[in-house]
C-alpha positions in Angstrom: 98.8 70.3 86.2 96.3 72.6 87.5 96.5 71.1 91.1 100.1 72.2 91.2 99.3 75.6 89.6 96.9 76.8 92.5 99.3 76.7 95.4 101.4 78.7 93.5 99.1 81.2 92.6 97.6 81.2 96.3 100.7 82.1 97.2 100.8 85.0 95.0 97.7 86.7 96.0 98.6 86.5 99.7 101.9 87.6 98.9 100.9 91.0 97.0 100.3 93.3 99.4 96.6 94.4 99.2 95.3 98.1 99.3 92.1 100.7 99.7 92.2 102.4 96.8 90.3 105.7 95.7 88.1 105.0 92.8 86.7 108.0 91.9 84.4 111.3 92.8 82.5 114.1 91.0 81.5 117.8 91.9 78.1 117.8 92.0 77.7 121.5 92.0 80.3 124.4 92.0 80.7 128.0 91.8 83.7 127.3 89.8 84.7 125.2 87.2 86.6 122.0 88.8 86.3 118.6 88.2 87.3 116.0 90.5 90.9 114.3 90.0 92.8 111.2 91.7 96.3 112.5 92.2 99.2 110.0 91.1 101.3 109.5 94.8 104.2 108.1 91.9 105.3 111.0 91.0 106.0 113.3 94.2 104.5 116.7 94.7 103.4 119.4 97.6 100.0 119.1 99.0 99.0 122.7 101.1 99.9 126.3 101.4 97.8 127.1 97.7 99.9 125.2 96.0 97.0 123.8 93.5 94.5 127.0 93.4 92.1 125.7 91.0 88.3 124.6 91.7 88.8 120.8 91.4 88.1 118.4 94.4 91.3 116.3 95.0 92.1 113.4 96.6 95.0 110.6 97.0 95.7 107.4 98.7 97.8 107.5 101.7 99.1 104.4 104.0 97.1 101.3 103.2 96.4 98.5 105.2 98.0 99.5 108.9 97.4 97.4 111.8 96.6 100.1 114.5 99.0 99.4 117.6 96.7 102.3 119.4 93.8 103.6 119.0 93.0 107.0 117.1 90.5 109.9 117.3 88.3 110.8 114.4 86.1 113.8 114.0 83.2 112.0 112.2 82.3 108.3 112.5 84.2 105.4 114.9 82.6 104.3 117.8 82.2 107.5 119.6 84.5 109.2 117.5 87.3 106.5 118.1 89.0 103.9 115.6 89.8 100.5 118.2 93.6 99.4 118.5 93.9 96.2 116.3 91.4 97.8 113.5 93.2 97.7 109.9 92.8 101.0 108.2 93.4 102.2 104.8 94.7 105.8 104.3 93.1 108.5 102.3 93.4 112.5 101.3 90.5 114.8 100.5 91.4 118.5 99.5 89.7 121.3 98.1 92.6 124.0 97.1 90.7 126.9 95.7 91.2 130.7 96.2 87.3 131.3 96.3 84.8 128.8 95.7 81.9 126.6 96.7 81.1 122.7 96.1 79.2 119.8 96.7 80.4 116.5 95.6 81.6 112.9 96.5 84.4 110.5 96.8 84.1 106.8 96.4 86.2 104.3 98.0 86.4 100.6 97.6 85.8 99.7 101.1 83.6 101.3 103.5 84.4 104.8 105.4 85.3 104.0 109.0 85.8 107.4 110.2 87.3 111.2 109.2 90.1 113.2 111.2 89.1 116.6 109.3 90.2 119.2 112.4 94.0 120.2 113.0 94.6 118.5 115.9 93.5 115.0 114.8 95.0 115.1 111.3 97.9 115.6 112.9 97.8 113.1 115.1 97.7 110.3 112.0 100.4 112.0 110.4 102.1 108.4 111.0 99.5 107.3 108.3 100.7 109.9 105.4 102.1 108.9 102.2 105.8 109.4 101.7 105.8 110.6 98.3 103.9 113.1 99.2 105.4 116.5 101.1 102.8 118.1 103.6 103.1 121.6 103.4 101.9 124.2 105.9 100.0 121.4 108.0 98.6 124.3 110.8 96.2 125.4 109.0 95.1 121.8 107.4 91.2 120.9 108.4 87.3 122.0 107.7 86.3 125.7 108.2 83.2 126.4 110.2 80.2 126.0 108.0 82.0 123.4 106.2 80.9 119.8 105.8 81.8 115.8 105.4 79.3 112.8 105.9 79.3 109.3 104.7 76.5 108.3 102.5 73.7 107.2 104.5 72.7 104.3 101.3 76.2 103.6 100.4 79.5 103.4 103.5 81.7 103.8 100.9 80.5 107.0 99.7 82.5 110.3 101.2 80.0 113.7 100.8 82.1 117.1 100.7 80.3 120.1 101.3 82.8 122.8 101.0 83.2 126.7 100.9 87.2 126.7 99.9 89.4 130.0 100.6 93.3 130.1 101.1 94.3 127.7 102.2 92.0 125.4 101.3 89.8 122.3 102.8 92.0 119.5 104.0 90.6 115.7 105.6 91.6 112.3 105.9 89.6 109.1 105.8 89.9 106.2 107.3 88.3 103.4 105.4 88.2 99.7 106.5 90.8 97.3 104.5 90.0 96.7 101.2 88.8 92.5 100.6 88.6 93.2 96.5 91.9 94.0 96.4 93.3 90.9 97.8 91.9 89.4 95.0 
């Protein structure tokens, strides 16, 4: 009987469509008093223009598993700053919302970080990769401030580092991270 149950469940696996997935994150140290939260994408909401003002670091899973047709230009990370064409990318927001405030903290993924659009011109170039629950609000000003910064663990890839100093309107980035093999599972 268990012969004819494994094709059956094979089938199921292959057939449930397999994502990246935030796990978690934590503010290392703030002048503030945020925590970090995973946002729920089933239940729509506005991301930008100060819509959130508080001190927690924020972040939420966009597109998942996209088979790149073209290339695409990150800020941070890719080979020479450049996800190939043919690469399958998971989706991710980071956001730091607050009216005044510093942090340092992380964000983990379950796969490894393959690169970070986190400048105006580059986020908006993977809009195509956004999540369709969510509404993007005031995308100009979306991206890192000068003295701001991102970088991916040098012990663990699937480790994001924030860095931030947070005024209106806030710290915005995507990541890119590679497809996600546990979740097949």
């Amino acid at each position: 009987m268990l012969h004819r149950l494994i094709p059956a469940l094979l089938a199921l696996v292959l057939a449930t469509p397999s994502m990246a997935v935030v796990l978690g994150g934590e503010i290392v140290d703030q002048r503030g008093n945020g925590r970090f939260v995973l946002l729920d994408t089933n239940v729509p909401f506005d991301v930008g223009a100060d819509n959130f003002n508080t001190d927690n670091l924020y972040a939420f899973d966009e597109d998942q598993n996209i088979l790149l047709t073209e290339p695409i230009r990150v800020d941070f990370g890719g080979d020479n700053g450049v996800i190939a064409q043919g690469e399958t990318v998971a989706s991710h927001y980071v956001f730091f919302d607050s009216l005044a405030g510093v942090h340092y903290g992380y964000v983990d993924f379950d796969a490894p970080v393959l690169g970070i659009a986190a400048f105006q011109d580059t986020m908006a170039a993977t809009d195509f990769l956004a999540n369709n629950s969510v509404n993007y609000i005031s995308t100009e000003l979306r991206g890192l401030e000068p003295g701001d910064r991102v970088w991916v663990d040098g012990q663990d890839p699937h480790r994001l580092w924030v860095f931030w100093a947070g005024s209106s309107p806030g710290d915005y980035i995507r990541v890119f991270t590679e497809k996600s093999l546990g979740a097949m599972m």
